[in-house]
PyMOL Python script that loads the backbone (N, CA, C, O; Angstrom):
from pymol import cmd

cmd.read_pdbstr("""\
ATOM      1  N   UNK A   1     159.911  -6.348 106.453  1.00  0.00           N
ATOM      2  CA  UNK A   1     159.388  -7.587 105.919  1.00  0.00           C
ATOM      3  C   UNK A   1     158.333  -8.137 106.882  1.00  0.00           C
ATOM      4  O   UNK A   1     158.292  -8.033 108.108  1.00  0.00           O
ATOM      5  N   UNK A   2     157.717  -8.580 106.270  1.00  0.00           N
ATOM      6  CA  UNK A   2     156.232  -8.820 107.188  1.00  0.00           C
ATOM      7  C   UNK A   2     156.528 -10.884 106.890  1.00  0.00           C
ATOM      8  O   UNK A   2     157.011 -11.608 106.019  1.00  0.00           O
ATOM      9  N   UNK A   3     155.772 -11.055 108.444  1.00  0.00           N
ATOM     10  CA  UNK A   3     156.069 -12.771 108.821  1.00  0.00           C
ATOM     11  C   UNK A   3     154.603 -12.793 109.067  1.00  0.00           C
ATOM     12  O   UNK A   3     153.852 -11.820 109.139  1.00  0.00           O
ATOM     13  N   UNK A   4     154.301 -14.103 109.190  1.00  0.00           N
ATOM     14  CA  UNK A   4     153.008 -14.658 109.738  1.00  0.00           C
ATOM     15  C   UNK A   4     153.280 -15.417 110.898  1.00  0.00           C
ATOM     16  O   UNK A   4     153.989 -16.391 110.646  1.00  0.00           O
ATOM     17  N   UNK A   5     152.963 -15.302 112.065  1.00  0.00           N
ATOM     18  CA  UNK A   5     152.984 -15.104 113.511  1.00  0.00           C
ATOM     19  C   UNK A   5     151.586 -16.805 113.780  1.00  0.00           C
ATOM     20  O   UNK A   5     150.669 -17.370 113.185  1.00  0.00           O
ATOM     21  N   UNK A   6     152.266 -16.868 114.901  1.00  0.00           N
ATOM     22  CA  UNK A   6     150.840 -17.837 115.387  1.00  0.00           C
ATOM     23  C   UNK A   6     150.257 -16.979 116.949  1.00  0.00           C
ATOM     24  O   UNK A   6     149.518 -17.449 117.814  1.00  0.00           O
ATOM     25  N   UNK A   7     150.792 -15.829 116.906  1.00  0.00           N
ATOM     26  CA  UNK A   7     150.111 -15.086 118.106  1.00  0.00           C
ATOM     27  C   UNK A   7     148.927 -14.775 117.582  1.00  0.00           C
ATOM     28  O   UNK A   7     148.936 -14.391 116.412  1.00  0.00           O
ATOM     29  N   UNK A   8     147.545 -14.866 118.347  1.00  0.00           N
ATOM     30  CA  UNK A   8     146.976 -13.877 117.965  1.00  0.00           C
ATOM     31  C   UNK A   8     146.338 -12.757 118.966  1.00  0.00           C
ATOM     32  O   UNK A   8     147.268 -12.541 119.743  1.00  0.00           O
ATOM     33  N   UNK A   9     145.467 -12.099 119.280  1.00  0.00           N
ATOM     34  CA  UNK A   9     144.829 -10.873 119.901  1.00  0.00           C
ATOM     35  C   UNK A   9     143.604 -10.679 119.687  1.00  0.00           C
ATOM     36  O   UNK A   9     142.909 -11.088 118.756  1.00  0.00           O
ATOM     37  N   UNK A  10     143.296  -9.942 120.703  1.00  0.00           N
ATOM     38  CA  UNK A  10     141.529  -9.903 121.156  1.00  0.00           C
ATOM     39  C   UNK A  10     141.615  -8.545 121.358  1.00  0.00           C
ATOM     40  O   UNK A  10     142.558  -8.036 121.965  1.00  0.00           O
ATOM     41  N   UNK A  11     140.412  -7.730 120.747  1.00  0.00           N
ATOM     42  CA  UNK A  11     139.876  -6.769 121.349  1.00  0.00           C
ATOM     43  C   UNK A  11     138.686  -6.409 121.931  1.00  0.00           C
ATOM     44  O   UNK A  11     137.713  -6.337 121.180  1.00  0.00           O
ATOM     45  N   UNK A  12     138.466  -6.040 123.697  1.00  0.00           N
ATOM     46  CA  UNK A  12     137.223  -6.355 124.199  1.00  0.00           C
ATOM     47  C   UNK A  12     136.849  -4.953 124.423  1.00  0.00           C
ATOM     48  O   UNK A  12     137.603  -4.339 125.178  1.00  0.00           O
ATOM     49  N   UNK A  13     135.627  -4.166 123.825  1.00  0.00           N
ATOM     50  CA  UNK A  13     135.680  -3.126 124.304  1.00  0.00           C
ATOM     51  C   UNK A  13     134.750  -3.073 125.708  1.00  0.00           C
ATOM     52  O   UNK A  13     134.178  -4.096 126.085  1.00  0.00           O
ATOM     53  N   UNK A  14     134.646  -1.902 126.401  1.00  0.00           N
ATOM     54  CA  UNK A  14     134.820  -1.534 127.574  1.00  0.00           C
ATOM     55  C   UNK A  14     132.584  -1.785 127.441  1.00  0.00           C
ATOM     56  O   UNK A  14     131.752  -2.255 128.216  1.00  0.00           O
ATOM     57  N   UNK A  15     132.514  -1.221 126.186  1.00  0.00           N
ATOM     58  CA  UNK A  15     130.860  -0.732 126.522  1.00  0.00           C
ATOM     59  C   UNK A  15     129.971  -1.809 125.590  1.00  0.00           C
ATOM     60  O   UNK A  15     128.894  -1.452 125.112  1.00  0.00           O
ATOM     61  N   UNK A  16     130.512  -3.161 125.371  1.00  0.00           N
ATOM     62  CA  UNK A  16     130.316  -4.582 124.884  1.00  0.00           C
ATOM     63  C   UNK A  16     130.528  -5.782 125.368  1.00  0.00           C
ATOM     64  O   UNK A  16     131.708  -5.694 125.706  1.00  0.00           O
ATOM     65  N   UNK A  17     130.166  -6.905 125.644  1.00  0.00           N
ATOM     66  CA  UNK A  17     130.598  -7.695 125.821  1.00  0.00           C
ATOM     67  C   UNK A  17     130.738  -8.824 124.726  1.00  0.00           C
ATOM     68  O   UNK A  17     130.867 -10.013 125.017  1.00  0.00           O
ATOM     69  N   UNK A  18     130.703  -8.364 123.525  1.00  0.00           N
ATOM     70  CA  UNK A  18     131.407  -9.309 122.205  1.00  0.00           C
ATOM     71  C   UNK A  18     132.690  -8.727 121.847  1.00  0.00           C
ATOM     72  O   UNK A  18     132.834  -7.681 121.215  1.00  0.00           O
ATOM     73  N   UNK A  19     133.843  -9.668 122.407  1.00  0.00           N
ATOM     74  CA  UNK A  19     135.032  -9.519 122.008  1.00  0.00           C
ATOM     75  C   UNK A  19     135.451  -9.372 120.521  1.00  0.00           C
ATOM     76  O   UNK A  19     134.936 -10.335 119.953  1.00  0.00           O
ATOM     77  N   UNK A  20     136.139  -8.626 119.616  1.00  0.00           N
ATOM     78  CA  UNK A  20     136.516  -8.847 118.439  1.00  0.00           C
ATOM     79  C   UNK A  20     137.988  -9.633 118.854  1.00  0.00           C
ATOM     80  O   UNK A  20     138.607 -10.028 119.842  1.00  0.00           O
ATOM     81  N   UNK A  21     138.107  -9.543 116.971  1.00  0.00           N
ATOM     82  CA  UNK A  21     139.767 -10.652 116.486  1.00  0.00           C
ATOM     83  C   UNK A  21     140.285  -9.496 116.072  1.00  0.00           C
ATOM     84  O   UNK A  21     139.630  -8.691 115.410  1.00  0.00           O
ATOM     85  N   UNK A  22     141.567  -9.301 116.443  1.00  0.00           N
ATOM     86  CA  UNK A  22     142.260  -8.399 115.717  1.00  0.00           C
ATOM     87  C   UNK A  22     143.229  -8.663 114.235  1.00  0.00           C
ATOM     88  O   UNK A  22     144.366  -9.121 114.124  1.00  0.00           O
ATOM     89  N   UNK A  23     142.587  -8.336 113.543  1.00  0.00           N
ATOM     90  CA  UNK A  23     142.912  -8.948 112.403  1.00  0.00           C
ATOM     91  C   UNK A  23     144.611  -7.960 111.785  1.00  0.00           C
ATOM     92  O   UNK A  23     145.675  -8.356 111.310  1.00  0.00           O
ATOM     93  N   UNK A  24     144.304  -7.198 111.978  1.00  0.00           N
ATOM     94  CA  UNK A  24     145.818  -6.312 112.049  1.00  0.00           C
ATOM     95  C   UNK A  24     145.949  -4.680 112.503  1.00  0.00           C
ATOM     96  O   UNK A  24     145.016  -3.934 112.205  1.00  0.00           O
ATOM     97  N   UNK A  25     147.108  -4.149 113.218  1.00  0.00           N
ATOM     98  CA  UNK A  25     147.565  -3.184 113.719  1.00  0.00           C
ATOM     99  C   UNK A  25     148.461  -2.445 113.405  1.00  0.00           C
ATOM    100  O   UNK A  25     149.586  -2.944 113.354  1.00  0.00           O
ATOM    101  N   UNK A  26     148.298  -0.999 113.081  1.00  0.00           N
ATOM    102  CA  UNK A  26     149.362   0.005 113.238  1.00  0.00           C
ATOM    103  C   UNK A  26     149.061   0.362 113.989  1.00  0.00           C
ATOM    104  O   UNK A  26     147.926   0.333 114.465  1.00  0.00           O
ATOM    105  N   UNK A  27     150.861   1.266 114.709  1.00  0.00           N
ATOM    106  CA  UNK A  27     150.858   2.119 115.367  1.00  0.00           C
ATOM    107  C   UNK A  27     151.824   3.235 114.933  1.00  0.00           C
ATOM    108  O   UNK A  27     152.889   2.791 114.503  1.00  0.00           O
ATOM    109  N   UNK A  28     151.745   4.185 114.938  1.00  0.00           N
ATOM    110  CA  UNK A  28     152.283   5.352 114.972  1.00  0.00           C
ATOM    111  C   UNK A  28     152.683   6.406 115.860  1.00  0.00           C
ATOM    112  O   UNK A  28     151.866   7.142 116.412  1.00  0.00           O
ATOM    113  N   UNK A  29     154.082   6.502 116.024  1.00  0.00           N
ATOM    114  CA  UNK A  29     154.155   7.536 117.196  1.00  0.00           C
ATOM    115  C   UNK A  29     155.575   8.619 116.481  1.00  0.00           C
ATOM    116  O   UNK A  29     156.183   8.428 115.428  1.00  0.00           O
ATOM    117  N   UNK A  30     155.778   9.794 117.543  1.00  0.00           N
ATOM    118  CA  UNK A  30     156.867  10.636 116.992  1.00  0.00           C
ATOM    119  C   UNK A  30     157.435  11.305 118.059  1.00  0.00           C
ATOM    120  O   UNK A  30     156.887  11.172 119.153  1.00  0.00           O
ATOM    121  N   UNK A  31     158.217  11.854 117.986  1.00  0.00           N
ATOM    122  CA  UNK A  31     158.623  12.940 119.267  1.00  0.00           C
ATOM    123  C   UNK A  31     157.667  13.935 119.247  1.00  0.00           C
ATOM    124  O   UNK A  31     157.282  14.122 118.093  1.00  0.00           O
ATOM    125  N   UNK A  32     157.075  14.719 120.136  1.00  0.00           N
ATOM    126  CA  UNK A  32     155.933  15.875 120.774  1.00  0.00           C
ATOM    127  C   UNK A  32     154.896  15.712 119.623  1.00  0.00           C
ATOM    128  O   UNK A  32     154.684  16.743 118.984  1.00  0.00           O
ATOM    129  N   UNK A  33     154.119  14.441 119.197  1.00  0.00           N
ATOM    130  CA  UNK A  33     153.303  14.455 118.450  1.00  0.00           C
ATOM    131  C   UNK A  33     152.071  12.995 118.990  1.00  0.00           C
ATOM    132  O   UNK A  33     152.367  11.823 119.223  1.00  0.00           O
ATOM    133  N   UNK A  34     151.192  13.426 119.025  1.00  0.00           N
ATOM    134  CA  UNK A  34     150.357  12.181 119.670  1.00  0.00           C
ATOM    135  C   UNK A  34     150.595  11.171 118.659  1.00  0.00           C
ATOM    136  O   UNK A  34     151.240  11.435 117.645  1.00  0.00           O
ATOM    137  N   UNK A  35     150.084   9.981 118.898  1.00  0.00           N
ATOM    138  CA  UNK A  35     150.337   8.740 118.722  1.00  0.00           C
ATOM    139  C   UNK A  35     148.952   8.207 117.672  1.00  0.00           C
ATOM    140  O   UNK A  35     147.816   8.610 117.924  1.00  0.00           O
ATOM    141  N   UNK A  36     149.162   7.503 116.790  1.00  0.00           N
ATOM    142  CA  UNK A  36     147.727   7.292 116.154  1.00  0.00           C
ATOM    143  C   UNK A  36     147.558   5.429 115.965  1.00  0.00           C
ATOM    144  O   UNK A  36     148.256   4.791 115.176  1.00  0.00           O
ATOM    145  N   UNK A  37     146.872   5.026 116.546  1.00  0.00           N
ATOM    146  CA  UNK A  37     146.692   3.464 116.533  1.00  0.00           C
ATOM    147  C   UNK A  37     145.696   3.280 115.722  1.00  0.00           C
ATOM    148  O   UNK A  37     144.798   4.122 115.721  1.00  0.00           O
ATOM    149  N   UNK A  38     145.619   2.045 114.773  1.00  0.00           N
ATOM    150  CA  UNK A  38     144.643   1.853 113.760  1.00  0.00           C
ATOM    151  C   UNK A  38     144.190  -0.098 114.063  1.00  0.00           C
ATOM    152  O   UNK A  38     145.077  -0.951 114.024  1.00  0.00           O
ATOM    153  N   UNK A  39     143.021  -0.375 114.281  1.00  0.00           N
ATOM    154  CA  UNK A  39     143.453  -1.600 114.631  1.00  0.00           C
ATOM    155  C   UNK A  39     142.072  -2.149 113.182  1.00  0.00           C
ATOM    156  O   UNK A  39     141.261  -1.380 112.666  1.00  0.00           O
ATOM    157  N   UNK A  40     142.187  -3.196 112.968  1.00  0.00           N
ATOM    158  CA  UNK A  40     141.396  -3.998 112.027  1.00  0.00           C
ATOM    159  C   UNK A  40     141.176  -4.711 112.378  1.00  0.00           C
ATOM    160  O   UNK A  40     141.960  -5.644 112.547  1.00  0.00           O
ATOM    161  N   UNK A  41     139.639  -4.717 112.798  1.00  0.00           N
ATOM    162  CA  UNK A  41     138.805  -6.246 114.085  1.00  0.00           C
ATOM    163  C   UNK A  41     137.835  -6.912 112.646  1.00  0.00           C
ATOM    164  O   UNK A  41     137.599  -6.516 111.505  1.00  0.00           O
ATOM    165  N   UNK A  42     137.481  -8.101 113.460  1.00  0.00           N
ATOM    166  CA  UNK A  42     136.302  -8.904 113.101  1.00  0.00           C
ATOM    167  C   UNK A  42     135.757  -9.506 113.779  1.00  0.00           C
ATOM    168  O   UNK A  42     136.379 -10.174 114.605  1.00  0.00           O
ATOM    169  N   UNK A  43     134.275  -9.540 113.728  1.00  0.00           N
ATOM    170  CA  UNK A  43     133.404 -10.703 114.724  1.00  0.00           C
ATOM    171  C   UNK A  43     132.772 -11.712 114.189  1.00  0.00           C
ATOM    172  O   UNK A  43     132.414 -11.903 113.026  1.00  0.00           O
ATOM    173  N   UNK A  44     132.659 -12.372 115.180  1.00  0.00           N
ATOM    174  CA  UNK A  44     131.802 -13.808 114.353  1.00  0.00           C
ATOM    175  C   UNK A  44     130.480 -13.623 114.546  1.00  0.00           C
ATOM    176  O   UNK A  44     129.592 -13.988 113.776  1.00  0.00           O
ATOM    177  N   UNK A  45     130.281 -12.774 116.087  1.00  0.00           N
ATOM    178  CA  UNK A  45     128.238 -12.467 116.015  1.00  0.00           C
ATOM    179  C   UNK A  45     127.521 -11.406 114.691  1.00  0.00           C
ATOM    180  O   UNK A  45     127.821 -10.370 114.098  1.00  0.00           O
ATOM    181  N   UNK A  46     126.603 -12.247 114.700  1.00  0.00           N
ATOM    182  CA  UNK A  46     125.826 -11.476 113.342  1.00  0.00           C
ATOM    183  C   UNK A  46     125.070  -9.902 113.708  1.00  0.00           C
ATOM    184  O   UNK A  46     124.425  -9.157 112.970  1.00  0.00           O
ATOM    185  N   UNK A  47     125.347  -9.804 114.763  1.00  0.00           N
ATOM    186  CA  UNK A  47     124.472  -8.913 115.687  1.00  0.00           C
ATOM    187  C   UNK A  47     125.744  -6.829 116.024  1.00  0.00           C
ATOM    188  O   UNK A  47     125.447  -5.759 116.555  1.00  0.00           O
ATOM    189  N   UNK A  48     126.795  -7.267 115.458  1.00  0.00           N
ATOM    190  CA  UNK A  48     127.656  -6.421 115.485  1.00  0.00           C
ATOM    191  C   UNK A  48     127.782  -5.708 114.301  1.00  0.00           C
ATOM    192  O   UNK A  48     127.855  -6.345 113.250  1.00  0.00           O
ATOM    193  N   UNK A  49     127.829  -4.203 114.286  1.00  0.00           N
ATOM    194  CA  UNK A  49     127.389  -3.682 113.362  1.00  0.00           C
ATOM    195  C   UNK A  49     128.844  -2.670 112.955  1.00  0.00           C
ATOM    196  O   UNK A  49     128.818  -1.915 111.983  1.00  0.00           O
TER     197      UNK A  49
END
""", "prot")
cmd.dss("prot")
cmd.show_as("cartoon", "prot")
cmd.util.cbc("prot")
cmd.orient("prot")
C-alpha cells in the first residue's frame, strides 16, 4: 500500500550543478543478481534537457 510521505529528496548529479526533485523511486535487488534503481526527477530550470 502506498502512503504520501512529507519527506522529500534531491538528486544532485556529480557533472551539474542543477539539483533535481525526486519525484519517485524503485529499487530492485536479488540474490547474485545486480541491482536496478529507477529514479523519476524534475527541474524547475528551463535550461535542463
Amino acid at each position: 500500500m502506498t502512503r504520501q510521505s512529507d519527506l522529500s529528496y534531491r538528486f544532485e548529479p556529480l557533472a551539474s550543478q542543477d539539483p533535481f526533485e525526486v519525484v519517485s523511486f524503485t529499487l530492485d535487488e536479488a540474490l547474485s543478481t545486480p541491482f536496478r534503481l529507477v529514479l523519476e526527477l524534475v527541474s524547475y530550470e528551463d535550461n535542463v534537457d
